[in-house]
C-alpha positions in Angstrom: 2.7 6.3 40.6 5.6 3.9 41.7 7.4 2.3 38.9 5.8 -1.1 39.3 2.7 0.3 38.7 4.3 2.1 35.5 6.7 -1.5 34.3 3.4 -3.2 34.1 0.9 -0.6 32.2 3.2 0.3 29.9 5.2 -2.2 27.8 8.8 -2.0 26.9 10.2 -1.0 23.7 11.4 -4.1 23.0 8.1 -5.8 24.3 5.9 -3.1 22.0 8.2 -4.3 19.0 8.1 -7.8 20.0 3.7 -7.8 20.3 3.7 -5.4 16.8 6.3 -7.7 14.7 4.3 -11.2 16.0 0.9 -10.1 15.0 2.3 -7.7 11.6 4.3 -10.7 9.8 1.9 -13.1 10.6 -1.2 -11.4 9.6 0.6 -9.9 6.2 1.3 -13.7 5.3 -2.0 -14.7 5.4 -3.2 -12.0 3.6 -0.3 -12.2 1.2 -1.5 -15.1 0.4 -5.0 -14.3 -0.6 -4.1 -11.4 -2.5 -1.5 -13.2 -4.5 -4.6 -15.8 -5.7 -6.4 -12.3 -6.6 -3.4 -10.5 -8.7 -2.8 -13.9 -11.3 -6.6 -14.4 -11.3 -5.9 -14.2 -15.2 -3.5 -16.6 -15.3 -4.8 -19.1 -12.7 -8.4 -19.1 -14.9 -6.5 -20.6 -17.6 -4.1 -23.1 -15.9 -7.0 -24.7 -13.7 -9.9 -23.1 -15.1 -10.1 -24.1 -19.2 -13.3 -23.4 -21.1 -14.1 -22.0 -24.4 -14.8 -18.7 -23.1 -12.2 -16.8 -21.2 -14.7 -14.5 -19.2 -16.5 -17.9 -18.2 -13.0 -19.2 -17.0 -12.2 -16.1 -15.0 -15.7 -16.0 -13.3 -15.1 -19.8 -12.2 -11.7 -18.3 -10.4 -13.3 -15.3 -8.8 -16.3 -17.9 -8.0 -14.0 -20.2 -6.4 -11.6 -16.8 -4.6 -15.8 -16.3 -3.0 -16.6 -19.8 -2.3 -14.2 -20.6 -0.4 -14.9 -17.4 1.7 -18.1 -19.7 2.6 -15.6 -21.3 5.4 -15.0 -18.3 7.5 -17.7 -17.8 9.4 -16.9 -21.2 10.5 -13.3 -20.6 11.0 -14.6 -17.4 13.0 -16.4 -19.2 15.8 -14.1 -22.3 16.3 -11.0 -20.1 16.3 -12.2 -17.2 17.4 -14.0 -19.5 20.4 -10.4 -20.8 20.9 -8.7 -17.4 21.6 -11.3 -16.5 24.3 -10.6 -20.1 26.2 -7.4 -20.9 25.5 -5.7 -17.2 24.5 -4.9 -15.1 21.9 -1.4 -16.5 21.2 -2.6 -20.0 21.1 -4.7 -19.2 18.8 -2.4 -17.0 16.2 -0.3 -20.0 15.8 -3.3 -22.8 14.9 -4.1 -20.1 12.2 -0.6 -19.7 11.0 0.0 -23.1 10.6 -2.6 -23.8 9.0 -2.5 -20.8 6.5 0.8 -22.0 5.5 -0.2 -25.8 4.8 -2.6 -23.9 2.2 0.1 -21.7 0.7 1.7 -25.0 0.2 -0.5 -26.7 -1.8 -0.8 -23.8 -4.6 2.4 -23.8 -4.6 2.9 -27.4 -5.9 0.0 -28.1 -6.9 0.0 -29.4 -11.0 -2.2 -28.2 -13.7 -5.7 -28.6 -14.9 -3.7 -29.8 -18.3 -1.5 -32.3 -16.1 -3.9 -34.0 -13.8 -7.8 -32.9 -14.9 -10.2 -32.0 -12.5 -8.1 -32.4 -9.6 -6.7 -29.6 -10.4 -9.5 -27.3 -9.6 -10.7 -29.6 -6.8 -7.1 -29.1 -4.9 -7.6 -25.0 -5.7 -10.3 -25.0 -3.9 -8.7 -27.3 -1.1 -6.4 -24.9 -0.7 -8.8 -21.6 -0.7 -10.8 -23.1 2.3 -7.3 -23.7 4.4 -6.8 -20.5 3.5 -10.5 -18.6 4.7 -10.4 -21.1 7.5 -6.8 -19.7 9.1 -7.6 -15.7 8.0 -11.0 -16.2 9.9 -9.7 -17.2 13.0 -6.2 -14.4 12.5 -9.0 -11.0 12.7 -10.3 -11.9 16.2 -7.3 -12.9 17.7 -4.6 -10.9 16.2 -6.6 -7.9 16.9 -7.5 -8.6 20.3 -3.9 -9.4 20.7 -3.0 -6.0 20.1 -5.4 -3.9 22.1 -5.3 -6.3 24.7 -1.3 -4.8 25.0 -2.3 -1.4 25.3 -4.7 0.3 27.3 -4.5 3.7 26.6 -3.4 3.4 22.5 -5.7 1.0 21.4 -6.0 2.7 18.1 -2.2 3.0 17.0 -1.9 -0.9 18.3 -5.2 -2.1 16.6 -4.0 -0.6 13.2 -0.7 -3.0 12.6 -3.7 -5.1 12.0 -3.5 -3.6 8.8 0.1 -2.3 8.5 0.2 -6.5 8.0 -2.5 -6.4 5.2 -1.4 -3.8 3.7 2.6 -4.9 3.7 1.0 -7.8 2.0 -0.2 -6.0 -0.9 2.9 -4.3 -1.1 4.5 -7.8 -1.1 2.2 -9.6 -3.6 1.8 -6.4 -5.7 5.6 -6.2 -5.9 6.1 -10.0 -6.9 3.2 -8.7 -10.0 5.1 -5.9 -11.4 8.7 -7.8 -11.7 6.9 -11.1 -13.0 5.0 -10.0 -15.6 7.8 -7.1 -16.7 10.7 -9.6 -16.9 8.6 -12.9 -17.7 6.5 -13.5 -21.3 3.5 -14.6 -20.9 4.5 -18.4 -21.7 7.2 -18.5 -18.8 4.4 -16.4 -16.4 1.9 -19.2 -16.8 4.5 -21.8 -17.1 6.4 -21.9 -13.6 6.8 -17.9 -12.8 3.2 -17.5 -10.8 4.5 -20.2 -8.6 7.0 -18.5 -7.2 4.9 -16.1 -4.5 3.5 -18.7 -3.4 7.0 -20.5 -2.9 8.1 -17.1 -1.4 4.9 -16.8 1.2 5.9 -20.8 2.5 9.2 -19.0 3.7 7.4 -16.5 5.8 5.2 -19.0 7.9 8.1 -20.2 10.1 9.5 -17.1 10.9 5.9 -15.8 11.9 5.5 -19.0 13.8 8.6 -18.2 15.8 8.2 -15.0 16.8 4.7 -15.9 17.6 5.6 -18.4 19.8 8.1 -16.1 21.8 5.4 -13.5 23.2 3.8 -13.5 26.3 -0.1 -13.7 26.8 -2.4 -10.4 26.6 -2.2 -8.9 30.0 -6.0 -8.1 30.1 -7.0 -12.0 29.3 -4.8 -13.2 32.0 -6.5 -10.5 34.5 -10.2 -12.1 32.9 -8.9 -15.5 32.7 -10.3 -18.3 30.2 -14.1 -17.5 28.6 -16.3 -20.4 29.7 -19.1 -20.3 26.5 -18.2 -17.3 24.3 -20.4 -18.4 21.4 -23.5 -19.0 23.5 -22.5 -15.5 25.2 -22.5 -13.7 21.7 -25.8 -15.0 20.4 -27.8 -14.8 23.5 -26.6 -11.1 25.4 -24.6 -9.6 22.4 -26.5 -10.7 18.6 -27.2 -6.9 18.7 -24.0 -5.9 19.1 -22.4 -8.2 16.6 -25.2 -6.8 14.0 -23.7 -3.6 14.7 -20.2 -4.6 13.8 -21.2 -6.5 11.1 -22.5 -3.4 9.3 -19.1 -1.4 9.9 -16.6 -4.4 8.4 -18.9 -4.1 5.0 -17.2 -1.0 3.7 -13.9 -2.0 4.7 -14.4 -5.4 3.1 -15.8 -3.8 0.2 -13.1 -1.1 -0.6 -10.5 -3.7 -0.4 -11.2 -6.2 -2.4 -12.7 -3.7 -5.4 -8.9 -2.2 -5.3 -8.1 -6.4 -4.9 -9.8 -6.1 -8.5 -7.7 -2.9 -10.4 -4.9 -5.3 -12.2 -7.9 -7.4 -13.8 -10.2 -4.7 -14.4 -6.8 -2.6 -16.4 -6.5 -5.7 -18.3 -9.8 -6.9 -19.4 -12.1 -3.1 -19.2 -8.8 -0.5 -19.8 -7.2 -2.7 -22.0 -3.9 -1.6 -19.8 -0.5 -3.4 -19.6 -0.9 -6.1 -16.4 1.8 -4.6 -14.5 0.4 -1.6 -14.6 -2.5 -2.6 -12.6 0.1 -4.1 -10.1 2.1 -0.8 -9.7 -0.9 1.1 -8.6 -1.7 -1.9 -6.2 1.7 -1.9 -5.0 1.7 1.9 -4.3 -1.9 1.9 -2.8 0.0 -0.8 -0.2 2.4 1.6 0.5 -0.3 3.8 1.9 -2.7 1.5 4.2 0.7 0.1 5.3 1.9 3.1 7.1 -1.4 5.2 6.8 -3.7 2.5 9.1 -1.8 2.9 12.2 -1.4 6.7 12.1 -5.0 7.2 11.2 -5.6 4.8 14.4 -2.8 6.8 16.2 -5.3 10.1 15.3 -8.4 8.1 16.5 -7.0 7.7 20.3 -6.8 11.8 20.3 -10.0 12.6 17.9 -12.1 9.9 18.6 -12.8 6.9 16.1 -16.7 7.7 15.0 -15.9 11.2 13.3 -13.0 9.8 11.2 -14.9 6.5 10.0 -18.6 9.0 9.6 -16.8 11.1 7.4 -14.9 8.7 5.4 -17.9 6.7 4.6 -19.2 9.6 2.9 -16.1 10.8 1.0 -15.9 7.0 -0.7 -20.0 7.7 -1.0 -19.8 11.0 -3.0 -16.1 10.5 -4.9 -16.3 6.3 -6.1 -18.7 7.6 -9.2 -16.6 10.1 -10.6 -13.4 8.5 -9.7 -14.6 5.7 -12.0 -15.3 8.3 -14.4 -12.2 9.6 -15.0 -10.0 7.0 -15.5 -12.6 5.3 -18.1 -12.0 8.9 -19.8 -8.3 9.1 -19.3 -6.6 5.0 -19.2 -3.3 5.5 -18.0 -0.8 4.5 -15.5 -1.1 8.1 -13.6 -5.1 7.6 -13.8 -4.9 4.1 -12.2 -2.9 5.1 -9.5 -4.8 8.0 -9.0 -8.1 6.0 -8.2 -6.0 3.2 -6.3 -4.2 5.8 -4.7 -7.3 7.6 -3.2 -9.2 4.2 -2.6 -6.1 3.3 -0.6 -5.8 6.3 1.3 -9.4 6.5 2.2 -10.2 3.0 3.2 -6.5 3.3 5.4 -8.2 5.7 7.2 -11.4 3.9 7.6 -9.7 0.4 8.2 -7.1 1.7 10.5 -10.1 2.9 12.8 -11.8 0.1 12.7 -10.4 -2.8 14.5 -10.1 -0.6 17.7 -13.8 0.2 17.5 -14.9 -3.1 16.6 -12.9 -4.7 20.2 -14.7 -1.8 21.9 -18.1 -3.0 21.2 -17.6 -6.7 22.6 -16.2 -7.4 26.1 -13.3 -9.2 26.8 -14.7 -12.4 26.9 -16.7 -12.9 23.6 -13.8 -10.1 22.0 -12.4 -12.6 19.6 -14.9 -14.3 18.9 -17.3 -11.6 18.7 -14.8 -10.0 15.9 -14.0 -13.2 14.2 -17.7 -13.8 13.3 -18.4 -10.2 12.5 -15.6 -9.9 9.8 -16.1 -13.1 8.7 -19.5 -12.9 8.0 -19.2 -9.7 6.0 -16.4 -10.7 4.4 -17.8 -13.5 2.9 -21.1 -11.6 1.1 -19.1 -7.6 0.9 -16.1 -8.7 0.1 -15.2 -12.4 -1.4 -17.6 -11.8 -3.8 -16.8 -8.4 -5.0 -14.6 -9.0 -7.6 -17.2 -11.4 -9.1 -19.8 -8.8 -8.4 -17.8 -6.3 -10.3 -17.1 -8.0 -13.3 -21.1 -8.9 -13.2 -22.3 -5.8 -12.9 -20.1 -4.7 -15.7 -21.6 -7.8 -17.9 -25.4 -6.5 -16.7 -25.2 -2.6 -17.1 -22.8 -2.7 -19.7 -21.4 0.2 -17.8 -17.7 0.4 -17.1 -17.7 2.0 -14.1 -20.5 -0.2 -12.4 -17.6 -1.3 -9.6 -18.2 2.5 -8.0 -22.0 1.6 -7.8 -20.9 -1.5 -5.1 -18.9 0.7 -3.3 -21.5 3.8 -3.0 -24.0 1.4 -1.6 -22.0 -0.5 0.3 -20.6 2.8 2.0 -24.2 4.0 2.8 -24.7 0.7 4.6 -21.8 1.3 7.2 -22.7 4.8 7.3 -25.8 4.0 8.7 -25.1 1.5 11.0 -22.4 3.7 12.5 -24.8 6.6 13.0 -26.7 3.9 15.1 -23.5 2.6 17.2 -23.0 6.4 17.6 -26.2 7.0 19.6 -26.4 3.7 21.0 -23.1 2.6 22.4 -21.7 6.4 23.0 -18.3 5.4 21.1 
């Protein structure tokens, strides 16, 4: 092999670092971003949320954390449409701009106290700015990555979550030192302001790196998609079923761990940062654990690794539940987080990989982008809400694990099918 051949398959170490950091920070703001909304759910239900009854208030703030969730599978297709014509990088820097104009407006935003209804009305502004730029981030952030590699798809595809999960780390972090060294009338008072403040001074550094990498090679080889949306519905609806069904566990998983600081509050009646420290901790783990599991998947192969963790989060969510209801403390809590955390990095850390395997190169992003964004919406926006329902209906406290044991079966099944059909 002569070493042209060798400079163009395999990418610097400098130009690996460059195509990591430019799709890492900008996908962990984004997410940071909707996980800092999650973690002060509590406190944002009663600074824009007022009502008599404070589990009405803090339904209405999960309601509007799904609603706006309702935007993505819009965001998907005219995003995710715009990587596969214009490029993947073109289309990383519409969504961080626009993420950051959300971040923005929680930021500043006054009070339901200071201005009345507007005050919800521009929360849920924000929230659809928000689902709009994340919908359009999946496709083309992860096509970015394994469009840089052709031979470790996997390890690439995963800093799709080393970002999301350094964003839990990040917002997690902020929720430990807030509500240890702030009271409760200086939280709700200025202090949940400042993540929010802290995530507008990511956007333009992930906006300049962005805009110093090159292009994927592979879509320069294919060159611009001429009608990826029509392509997806008309040759590919089957596939994007297909990859639809193995987002919902994923989606699931993370937003019931998304929901561990409120339920220690409101079900274990635990300290709110102790909810946050097992959050933070359970970062720690999809952070580095999602590209090493990927990393595994380019050796083992991705079906056996997300098969059998679809079963483990099957068989071990009940009793998981179980025992911290029995024992409520910080070591239980982290415990559950802990293994939630380490199971869905394995799952999630396979996935994105798989998920650009199943479309071609020319509905890729948009093929993704719809996919997670339609199971995002109805697994995972909604889970938090589903949660606390469920726990309202059954009057069980560890209805949560009864979401995630069906929603596990659901991918399980679906990925049996991918397995036989597509030979992944």
């Amino acid at each position: 092999m002569s070493s042209t051949t060798v400079a163009r398959g395999t990418p610097r170490q400098a130009s690996t670092f460059k195509v990591l950091a430019a799709a890492s920070i900008g996908n962990a703001l984004e997410w940071y971003d909707i996980l800092i909304y999650g973690y002060f759910a509590v406190t944002i239900s009663k600074l824009f949320f007022p009502t008599a009854d404070p589990t009405t208030a803090l339904l209405l703030t999960f309601g509007t954390f799904g609603v706006s969730y309702l935007v993505r599978p819009l965001g998907a297709l005219v995003l995710g449409a715009y990587a596969d014509k214009a490029g993947r990088k073109s289309a990383m820097l519409v969504s961080i701009v626009i993420m950051t104009a959300g971040t923005g407006l929680m930021a500043v935003m006054p009070t339901y106290a200071s201005v009345g209804i507007a005050a919800p009305i521009a929360v849920l502004v924000a929230r659809l700015l928000q689902g709009f730029a994340v919908a359009g981030e999946f496709g083309s952030a992860t096509a970015f990555l394994v469009e840089h590699s052709k031979t470790r798809k996997g390890f690439f595809a995963g800093f799709q979550w080393f970002g999301q999960g350094l964003a839990a780390v990040l917002a997690s972090f902020f929720g430990v030192i807030l509500t240890a060294w702030l009271t409760p009338e200086q939280l709700a008072s200025w202090g949940w302001r400042i993540p929010f403040l802290f995530g507008m001074l990511i956007g333009p550094i992930g906006l300049y790196i962005r805009k110093h990498v090159n292009e994927t090679p592979e879509f320069r080889e294919q060159g611009p998609a001429k009608a990826p949306v029509r392509d997806l519905f008309v040759t590919q609806w089957d596939r994007l079923l297909m990859c639809i069904g193995i987002v919902i566990l994923s989606t699931s998983s993370n937003y019931i761990i998304l929901y561990m600081p409120t339920y220690a509050i409101r079900q274990l009646h635990l300290p709110q940062t102790l909810g946050f420290i097992a959050t933070m901790i359970g970062g720690v783990l999809l952070t580095f654990g999602a590209p090493y599991f990927g990393h595994l998947s380019d050796r083992f192969g991705r079906m056996p690794m997300m098969i059998g963790v679809s079963v483990l989060f099957a068989v071990s969510a009940y009793p998981a539940f179980v025992g911290l209801l029995a024992y409520p403390s910080l070591f239980s809590i982290i415990a559950i987080v802990c293994w939630l955390s380490l199971l869905k990095a394995v799952y999630s850390g396979v996935l994105p990989a798989t998920m650009a395997e199943i479309f071609p190169i020319s509905t890729r992003s948009t093929g993704m982008a719809l996919a997670y964004n339609t199971a995002v919406p109805i697994f995972g926006g909604f889970a938090p809400f589903i949660a606390a329902w469920l726990i309202a209906e059954t009057g069980s406290q560890a209805a949560p694990s009864f979401y995630l044991i069906g929603t596990s079966l659901i991918s399980l099944v679906v990925l049996l099918v991918i397995r036989a059909r597509l030979k992944l």
